[in-house]
N, C-alpha and C positions, 0 to 999 in steps of 0.2 A: 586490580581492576583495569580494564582496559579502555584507554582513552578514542574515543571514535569520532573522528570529525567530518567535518562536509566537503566535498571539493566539487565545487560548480565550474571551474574550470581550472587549467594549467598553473595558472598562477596562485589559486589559492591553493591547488594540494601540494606545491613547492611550499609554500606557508604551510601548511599542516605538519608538513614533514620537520620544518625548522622547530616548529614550536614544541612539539615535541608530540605529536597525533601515534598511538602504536595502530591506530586503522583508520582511514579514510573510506568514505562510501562517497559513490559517483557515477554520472549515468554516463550512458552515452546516447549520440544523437536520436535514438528511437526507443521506446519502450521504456521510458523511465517517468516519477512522476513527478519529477520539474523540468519541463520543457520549456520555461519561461529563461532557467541556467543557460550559459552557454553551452555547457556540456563538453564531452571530449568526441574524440572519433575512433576508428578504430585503429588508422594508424598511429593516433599517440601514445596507445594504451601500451605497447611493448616499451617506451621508452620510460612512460610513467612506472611501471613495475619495477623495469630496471632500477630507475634511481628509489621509489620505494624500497623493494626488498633488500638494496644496499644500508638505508637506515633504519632497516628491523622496522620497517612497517608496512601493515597488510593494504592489501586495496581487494574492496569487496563491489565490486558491479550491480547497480539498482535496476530491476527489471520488475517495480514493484509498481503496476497497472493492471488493467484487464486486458485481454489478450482476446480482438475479435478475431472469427473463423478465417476470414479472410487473408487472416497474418501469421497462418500458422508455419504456411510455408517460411515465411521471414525471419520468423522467430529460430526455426530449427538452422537453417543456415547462420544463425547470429550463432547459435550456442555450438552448432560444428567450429566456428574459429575460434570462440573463447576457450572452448576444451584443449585447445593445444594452447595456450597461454599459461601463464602462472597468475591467474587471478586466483584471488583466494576464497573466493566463495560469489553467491549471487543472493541478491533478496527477492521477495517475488510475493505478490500480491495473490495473483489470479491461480483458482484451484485443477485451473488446466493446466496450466504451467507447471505447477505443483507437483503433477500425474505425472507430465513427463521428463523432468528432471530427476523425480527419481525412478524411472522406469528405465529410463537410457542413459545418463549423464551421472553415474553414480561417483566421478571423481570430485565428482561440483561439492561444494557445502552451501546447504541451502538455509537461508535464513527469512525466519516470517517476517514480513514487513509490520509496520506500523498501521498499514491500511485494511488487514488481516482482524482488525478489531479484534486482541486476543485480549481476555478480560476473568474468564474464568478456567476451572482447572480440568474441564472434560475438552474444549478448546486445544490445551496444550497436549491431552493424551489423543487425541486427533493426528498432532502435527508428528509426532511421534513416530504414526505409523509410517509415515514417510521422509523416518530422517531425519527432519529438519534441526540441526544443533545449535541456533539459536533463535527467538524468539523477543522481537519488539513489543512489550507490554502496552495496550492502551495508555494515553498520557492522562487519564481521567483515574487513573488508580493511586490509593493511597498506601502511605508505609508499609502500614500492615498487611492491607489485601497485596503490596508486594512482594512481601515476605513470603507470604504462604502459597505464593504465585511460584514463587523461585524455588521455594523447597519442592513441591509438583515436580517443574520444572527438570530439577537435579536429579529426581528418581526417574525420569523416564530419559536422563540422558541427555539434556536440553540445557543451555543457558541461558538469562535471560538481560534482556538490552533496557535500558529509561532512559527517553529525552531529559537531559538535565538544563540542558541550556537553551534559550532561543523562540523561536513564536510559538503562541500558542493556537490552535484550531478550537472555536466554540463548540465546534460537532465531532462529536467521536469519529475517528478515521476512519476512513471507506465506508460511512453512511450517508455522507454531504452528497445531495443532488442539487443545491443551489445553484450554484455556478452553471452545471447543466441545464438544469433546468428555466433559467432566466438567463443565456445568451450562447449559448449549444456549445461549452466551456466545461468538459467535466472532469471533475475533482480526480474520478477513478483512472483518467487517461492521461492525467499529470497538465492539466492545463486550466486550472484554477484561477477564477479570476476574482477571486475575493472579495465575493459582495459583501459579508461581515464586516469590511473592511469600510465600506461605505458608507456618506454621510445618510444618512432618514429626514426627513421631516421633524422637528424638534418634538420629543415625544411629551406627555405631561409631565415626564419626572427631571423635564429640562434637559436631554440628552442628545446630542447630535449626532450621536454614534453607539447605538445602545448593543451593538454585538462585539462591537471592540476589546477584547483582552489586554494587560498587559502582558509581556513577554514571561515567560520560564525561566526561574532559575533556581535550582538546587544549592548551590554554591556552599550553603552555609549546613545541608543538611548530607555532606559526605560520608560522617564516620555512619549515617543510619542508614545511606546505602549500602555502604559494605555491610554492616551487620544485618540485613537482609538477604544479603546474599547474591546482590546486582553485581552482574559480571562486568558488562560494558556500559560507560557512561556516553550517552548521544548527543553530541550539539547538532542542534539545529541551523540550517545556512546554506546551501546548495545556491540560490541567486545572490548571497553574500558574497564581498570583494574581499581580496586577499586581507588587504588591512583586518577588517574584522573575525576572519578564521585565524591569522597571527596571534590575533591580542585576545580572544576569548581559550582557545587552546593554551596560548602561554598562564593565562592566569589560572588556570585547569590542572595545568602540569605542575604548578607551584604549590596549589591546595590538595591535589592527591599527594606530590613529597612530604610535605607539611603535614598529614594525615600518618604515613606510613613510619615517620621520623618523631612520632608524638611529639609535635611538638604544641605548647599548651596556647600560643600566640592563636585566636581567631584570625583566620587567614584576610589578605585585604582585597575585598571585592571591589577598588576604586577604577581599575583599569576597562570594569566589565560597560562602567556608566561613561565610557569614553568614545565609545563606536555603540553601532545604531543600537538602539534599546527603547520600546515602548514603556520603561521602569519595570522593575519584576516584580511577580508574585511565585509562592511557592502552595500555596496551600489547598492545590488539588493533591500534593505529595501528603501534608499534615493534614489531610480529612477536614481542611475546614474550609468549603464553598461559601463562600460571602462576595458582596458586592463590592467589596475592594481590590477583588480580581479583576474589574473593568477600568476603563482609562475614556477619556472622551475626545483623543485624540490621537491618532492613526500614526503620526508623524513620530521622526525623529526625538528623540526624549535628552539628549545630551544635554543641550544647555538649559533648558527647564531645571534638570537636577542639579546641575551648578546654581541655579539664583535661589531652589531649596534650601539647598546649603548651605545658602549668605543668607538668613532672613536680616539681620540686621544692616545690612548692606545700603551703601548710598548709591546712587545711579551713575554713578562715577564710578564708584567699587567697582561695580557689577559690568559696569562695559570694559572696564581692563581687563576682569577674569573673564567674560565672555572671548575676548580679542588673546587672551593668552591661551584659553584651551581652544579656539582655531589654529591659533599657530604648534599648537603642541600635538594637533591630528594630523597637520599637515607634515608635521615634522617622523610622526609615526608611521604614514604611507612614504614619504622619503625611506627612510629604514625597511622597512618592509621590502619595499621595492627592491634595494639596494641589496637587502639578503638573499634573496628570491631568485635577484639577477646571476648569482654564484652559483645556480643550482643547473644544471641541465635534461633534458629528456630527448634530447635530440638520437636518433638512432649511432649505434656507437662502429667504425669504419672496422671490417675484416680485411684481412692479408691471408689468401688462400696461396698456398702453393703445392705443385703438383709433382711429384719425383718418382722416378724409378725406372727398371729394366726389364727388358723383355725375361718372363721366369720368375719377375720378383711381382711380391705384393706392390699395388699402388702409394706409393704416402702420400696423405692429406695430411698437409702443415696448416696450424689455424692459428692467424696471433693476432689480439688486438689488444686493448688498454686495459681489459680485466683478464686476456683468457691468452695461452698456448699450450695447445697442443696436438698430439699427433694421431691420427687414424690409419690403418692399415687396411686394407680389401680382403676380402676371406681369400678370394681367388687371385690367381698371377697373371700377369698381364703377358699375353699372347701376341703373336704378329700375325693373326689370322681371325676372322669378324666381320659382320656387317659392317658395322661401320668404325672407323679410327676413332681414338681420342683427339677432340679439338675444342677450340675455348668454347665456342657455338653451342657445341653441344652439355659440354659441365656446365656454364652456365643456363643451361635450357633445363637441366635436373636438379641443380642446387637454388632455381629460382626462389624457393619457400624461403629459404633463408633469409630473404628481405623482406618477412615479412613478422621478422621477430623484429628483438630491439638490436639486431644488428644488421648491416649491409656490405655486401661483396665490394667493396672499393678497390681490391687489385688481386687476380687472379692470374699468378706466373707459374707458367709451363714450361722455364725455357731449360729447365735440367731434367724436363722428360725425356727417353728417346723417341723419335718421328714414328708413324706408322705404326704404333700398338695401340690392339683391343681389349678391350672388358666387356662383359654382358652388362647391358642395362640396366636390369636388377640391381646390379652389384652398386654402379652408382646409386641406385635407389635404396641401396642398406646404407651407403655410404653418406649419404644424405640424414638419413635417420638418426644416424648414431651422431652426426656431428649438430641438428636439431637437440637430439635429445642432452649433448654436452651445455649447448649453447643457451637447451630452456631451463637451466636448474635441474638435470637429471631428472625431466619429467617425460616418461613415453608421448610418444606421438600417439593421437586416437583417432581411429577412422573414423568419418564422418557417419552419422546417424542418418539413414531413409526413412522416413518413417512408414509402415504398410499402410496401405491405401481402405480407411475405413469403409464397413461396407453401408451402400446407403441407404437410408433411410426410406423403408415402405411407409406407402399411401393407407392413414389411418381408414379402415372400412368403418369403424363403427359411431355413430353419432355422438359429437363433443358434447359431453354435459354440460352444465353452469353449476358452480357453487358460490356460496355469501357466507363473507366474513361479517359479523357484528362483535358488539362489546357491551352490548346493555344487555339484563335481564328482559325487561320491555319487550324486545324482540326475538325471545325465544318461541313468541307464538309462530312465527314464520315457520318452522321446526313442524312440518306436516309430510303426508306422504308425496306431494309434489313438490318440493322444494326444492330441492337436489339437496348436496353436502353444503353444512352450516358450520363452519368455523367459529370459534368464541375464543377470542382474543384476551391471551391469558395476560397478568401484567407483569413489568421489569422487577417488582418488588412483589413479594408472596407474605410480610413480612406480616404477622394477627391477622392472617385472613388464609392461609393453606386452608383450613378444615372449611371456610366458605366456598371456595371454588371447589376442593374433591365432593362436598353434598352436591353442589350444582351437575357436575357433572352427573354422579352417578343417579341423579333426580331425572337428569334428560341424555340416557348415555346416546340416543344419537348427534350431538354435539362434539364438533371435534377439535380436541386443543390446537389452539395456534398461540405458536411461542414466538415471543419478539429477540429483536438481533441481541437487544443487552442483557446480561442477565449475570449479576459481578453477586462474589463472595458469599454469602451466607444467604442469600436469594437462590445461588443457582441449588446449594444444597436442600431448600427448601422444593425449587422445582422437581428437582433429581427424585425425593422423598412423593413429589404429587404421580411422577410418573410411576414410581414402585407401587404407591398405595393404591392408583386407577388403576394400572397394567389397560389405555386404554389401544382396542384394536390400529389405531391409526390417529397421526400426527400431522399436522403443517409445524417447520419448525427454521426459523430465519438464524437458529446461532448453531455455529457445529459442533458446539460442546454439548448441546442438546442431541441433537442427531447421532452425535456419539455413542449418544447413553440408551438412546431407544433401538439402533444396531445392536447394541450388548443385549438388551433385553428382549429383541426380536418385534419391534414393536414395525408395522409398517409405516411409516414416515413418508411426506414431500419437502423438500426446499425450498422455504419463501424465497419471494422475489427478493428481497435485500440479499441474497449469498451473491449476487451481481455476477449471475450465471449468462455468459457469453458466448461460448466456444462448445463443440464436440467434447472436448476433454476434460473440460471441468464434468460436462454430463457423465462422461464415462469414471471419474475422478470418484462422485458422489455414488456412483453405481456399485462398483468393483472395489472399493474403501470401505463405505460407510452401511454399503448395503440399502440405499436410499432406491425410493422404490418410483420417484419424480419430481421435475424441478420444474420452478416457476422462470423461466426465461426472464431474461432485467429487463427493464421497461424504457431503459437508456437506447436501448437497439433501435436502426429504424427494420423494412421491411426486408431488404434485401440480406443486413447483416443478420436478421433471423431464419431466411429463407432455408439458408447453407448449413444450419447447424445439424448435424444429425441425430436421429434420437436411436439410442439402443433398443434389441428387444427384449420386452416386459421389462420394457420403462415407459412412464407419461410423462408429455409434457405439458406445462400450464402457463397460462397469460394470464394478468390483469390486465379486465378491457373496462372498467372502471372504478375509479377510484381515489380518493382526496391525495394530493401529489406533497407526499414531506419531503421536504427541502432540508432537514436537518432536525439532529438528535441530541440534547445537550444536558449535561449534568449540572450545571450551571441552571441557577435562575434566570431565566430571563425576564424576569416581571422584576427585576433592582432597577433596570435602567428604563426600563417602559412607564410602568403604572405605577412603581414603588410599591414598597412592604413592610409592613412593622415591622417583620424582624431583617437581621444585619445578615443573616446567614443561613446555608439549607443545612436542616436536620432532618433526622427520622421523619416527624411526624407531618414533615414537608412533602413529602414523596406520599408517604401515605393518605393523608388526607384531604390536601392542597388541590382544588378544583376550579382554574381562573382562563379567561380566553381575552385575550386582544391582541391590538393589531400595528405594524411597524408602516410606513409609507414612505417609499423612496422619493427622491428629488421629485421621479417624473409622474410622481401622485400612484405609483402603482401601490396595493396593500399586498402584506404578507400577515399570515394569521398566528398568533401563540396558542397554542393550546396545550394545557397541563390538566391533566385527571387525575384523581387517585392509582396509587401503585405506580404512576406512571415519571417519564422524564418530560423534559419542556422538550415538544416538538415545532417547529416551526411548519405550514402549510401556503402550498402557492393559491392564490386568490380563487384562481380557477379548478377544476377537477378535473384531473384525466378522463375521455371518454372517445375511446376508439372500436368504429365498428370496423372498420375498412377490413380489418385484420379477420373478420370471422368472413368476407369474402373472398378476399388477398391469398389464404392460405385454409381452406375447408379443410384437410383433410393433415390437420398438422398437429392440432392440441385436443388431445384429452379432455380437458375441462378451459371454460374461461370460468374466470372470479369479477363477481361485483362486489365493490367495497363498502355497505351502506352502514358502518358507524356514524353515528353521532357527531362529526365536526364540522364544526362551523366555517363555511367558507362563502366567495360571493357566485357559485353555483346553485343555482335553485331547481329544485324537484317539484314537480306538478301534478303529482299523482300521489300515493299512500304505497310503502313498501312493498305489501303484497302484489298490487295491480304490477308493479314497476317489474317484481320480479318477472312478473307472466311475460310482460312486453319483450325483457329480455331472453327466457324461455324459447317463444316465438320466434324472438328475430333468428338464433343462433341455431335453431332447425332449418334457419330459412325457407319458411312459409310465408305465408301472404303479407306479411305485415311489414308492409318498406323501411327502411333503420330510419328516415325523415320523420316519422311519429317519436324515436329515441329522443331525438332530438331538439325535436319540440317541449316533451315532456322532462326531458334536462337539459335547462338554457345556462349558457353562460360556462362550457367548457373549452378543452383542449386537447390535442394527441401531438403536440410540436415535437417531442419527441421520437414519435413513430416516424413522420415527416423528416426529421434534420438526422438522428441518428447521432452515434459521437464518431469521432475520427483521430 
């Protein structure tokens, strides 16, 4: 198994490297999603590989965000320089990115982020088609659904990665719009500001901190990763200091020998409780969600579990061992420091020299502290040319060279003879060939242009409106004016499949919309509802779904949660999946939407209203709010479990719970999204808008009765008489901040 750690910057992937990390992942200053890390640059990155691949460990580049239109150009010149490097692969969130990594950059090895919310096994036969050889599993998955995750996995060619160590996220990766959503901070752009992480209002169940997790940790559950079949083991830690990637990787490295070495000693997790640690839980890994996965305090956990440790301890006792494991962390970033400081990345000095005679081949002498050798010119050097050989000029065509992990430091010609030519070219092979000596025998790769998409015509024909619901209740809406009715299928199918296929084939103009989660023996039940309906057409938020109704020729949209941003993901979902429209993310504001282009006989779709979730979580949330007889989520929790309240931060603002049958704890902002601007902003862009008029309770009020509401918006979205001022009237208490701020 392969050990993978974090390196938030220089220092700590010198630490990674000592402790014995066989891969390090790391971003650099743009496109990654910890932007809070220091991060590295681009010219450290030759010198980091350098000293990496000298101790047999990989470095894999995090480019795992969303990628707006506007940065496409950016992005393609970032992956022109990386392709001539020896990184070892890149990770990558966004499904534009996706498209074109493996359309043009097919030396890359591409791996699915964690934010890729990969959870079930039509998900992985997805990623498949484009490649990708390894695979971060949802951290909300358990042994078994890992297991069966990996074997998947293995037959289509894939391996699969688990956070083992480190913090935990309350919401399943790449669904958090919290952070976005309340301070224009968003999860998917690596800039996170972790409001879970903050105090509340003391809730009834006494909690000041009811979304707080303790930390991740596997530690004790290795031999069952392996025996699962988990290739890479993931710490957690990118804004961590070296100290802490030293001593979490060393204790890592010691329990994988100890593992491989059978040896029967339970390995000692004491060095893990010595650097930062919120205490650990493991038991999203053991299937058992309970309320002792939460902690009511954010902070540092070290010496807390030190006075655990002493219960019988006198206040004396307790301030000595307090005052001795200060002095013993301090003494551990000494050492750290200390071994760290032995390590270098600095670019390594070249000694070029230039020799030969008029008749003979040119020699290129190259020597530095790892490398000599010699180059010869296909052609001989002439006393007749435009222009002579002079330093001016070799250095003007050997410029690339400093831009690996080495640099020209002395360039002597003095045993060439005066006044001899070569063709340009020639230095331009000769350049190459000593590149390609000097990258690890890896060809140089011309840069990638990408053709210029063609743009996007003016939709002639009038945007419809469609409404999502989830109650039976309002299948009366379901008339010939209605437009398209979506009926929100749930995360769980589990004694209730034969209730939603009657429903359906009862009202076949309803049309399934599947939500983003959909894990293990749920999605085989979905997969089963799709076969048994075969119905004409889908909304579908997870692409193991969208997968399966491709195969089966089913026409399909993409919810809004695929956090569709860019031309390419559009074109990704089109030309893959066979996807026939995509809901644009709601994170965008108007200009980052303006740019995207839509293919033809493809549609695009908005939500222009609708209750704004903040997040999606496997976890109870009613242990730390309201309390609950039982200790822990089971089956019949998901299935039957129907409870709503409400969290309030310092500044008296409310956030809503809401859990329904079938369904997960969603959390909802106070307000509802409601934007018309965009059906004036852009008339002739979308397909359809979507109003979202489920059932959830927030502190948006409605002033009219479903039906009328639908008309008004009907109305508005032909743009006829009826000013959007009546919308708004008739739903008080919303927002579009979103549309407004945009992310960045």
């Amino acid at each position: 198994m392969e050990l993978f750690a974090p390196g938030g910057d220089i220092d700590a992937i010198k630490a990674a490297i000592l402790a014995g990390a066989d891969a390090i992942y790391c971003g650099l200053s743009k496109f990654n999603a910890r932007t809070r890390a220091v991060n590295i640059s681009l010219d450290d990155l030759p010198g980091i590989l350098r000293l990496a691949h000298h101790h047999e460990c990989k470095i894999f580049i995090t480019l795992n965000i969303i990628i707006l239109e506007s940065e496409i150009s950016a992005i393609i010149n970032l992956l022109n320089k990386l392709a001539n490097t020896t990184v070892d692969g890149v990770i990558v969130q966004d499904l534009g990115l996706l498209y074109l990594l493996n359309r043009y950059y097919k030396s890359f090895n591409l791996h699915a982020s964690t934010q890729m919310t990969t959870h079930n096994r039509g998900q992985i036969a997805f990623l498949s088609k484009f490649d990708v050889s390894r695979v971060n599993l949802s951290r909300e998955l358990n042994i078994h659904e890992i297991k069966e995750l990996s074997l998947v996995a293995h037959q289509n060619r894939i391996l699969t990665e688990v956070f083992v160590h480190g913090s935990y996220c309350i919401s399943f990766s790449g669904l958090c719009y919290f952070s976005s959503v309340h301070g224009g901070n968003s999860g998917n752009r690596g800039q996170c500001s972790q409001p879970c992480r903050n105090q509340y209002v003391r809730t009834a169940e006494g909690k000041d901190y009811p979304l707080n997790l303790k930390d991740n940790s596997a530690y004790f559950d290795l031999k069952e990763l392996y025996e699962a079949g988990v290739y890479s083991l993931k710490i957690e830690g990118r804004i961590k200091k070296a100290t802490f990637v030293y001593t979490v990787v060393d204790a890592w490295r010691k329990n994988i020998q100890a593992l491989y070495s059978q040896q029967k000693e339970r390995p000692d997790s004491g060095a893990l409780y010595k650097v930062f640690n919120r205490d650990f839980s493991n038991t999203f890994l053991k299937g058992d969600i309970n309320k002792e996965m939460f902690i009511d305090n954010p902070r540092d956990h070290t010496i807390q579990h030190l006075s655990d440790s002493m219960p019988f301890a006198t206040p004396e006792q307790l301030e000595k061992a307090h005052l001795a494991l200060y002095a013993e962390k301090e003494a551990m970033t000494r050492s750290v420091e200390e071994k760290i400081g032995e390590l270098h990345t600095e670019k390594v000095a070249l000694s070029i020299q230039l020799t030969g005679e008029c008749g003979e081949p040119l020699n290129v002498s190259v020597k530095s502290v790892d490398y000599s050798f010699n180059v010869l010119s296909e052609t001989p050097l002439v006393r007749k040319g435009r222009e002579a050989l002079n330093r001016e000029m070799v250095l003007k065509r050997f410029k690339t060279i400093n831009e690996t992990a080495y640099y020209i430091d002395e360039l002597n010609m003095n045993h060439l003879d005066t006044d001899l030519f070569i063709p340009f070219k020639e230095l331009t092979s000769l350049k190459k060939r000593l590149l390609f000596i000097l990258n690890g025998s890896k060809e140089n790769v011309d840069p990638i242009r990408l053709p210029r998409l063609k743009k996007s015509e003016a939709m002639t024909e009038q945007t419809k409106l469609s409404i999502l619901i989830s109650s039976k209740d309002d299948i009366s809406l379901l008339d010939e004016n209605a437009g398209d009715i979506y009926f929100q299928l749930p995360n769980s199918f589990q004694n209730r499949l034969d209730e939603y296929i009657d429903l359906f084939l009862e009202n076949k103009k309803l049309i399934p919309w599947f939500p983003a989660v959909i894990i293990g023996e749920n999605y085989n039940l979905a997969v089963k509802f799709l076969s048994t309906l075969n119905p004409p057409k889908i909304i579908s938020n997870n692409t193991g779904i969208g997968y399966e109704a491709s195969k089966r020729g089913i026409e399909w949209i993409a919810g809004p949660y695929m956090n569709i941003s860019n031309s390419y993901s559009v074109l990704c979902l089109k030309e893959n999946l066979h996807c026939k429209g995509a809901f644009l993310s709601n994170e965008l504001h108007r200009n980052q939407i303006r740019h995207i282009n839509c293919p033809e006989d493809f549609e695009l779709h908005f939500s222009i209203y609708h209750p704004i979730v903040l997040m999606t979580s496997r976890q109870c949330l009613f242990h730390q709010v309201t309390g609950c007889e039982k200790n822990r989520v089971d089956a019949t929790c998901i299935q039957n479990c129907e409870k709503e309240s409400t969290i309030t931060t310092m500044k008296k603002e409310n956030f809503f719970i809401e859990k329904s049958r079938g369904n997960y704890h969603n959390i909802y902002s106070a307000k509802n999204y409601l934007n018309t601007a965009i059906v004036r902003d852009m008339p002739h862009t979308f397909s359809r808008f979507l109003i979202d008029l489920r059932n959830i309770e927030t502190e948006t009020d409605i002033n009219v009765d479903k039906s009328k509401l639908i008309q008004y918006f009907k109305t508005y979205i032909k743009r006829e008489s009826e000013p959007e001022e009546i919308l708004h009237k008739l739903i008080q208490q919303t927002t579009c901040v979103q549309y407004k701020k945009g992310i960045y």
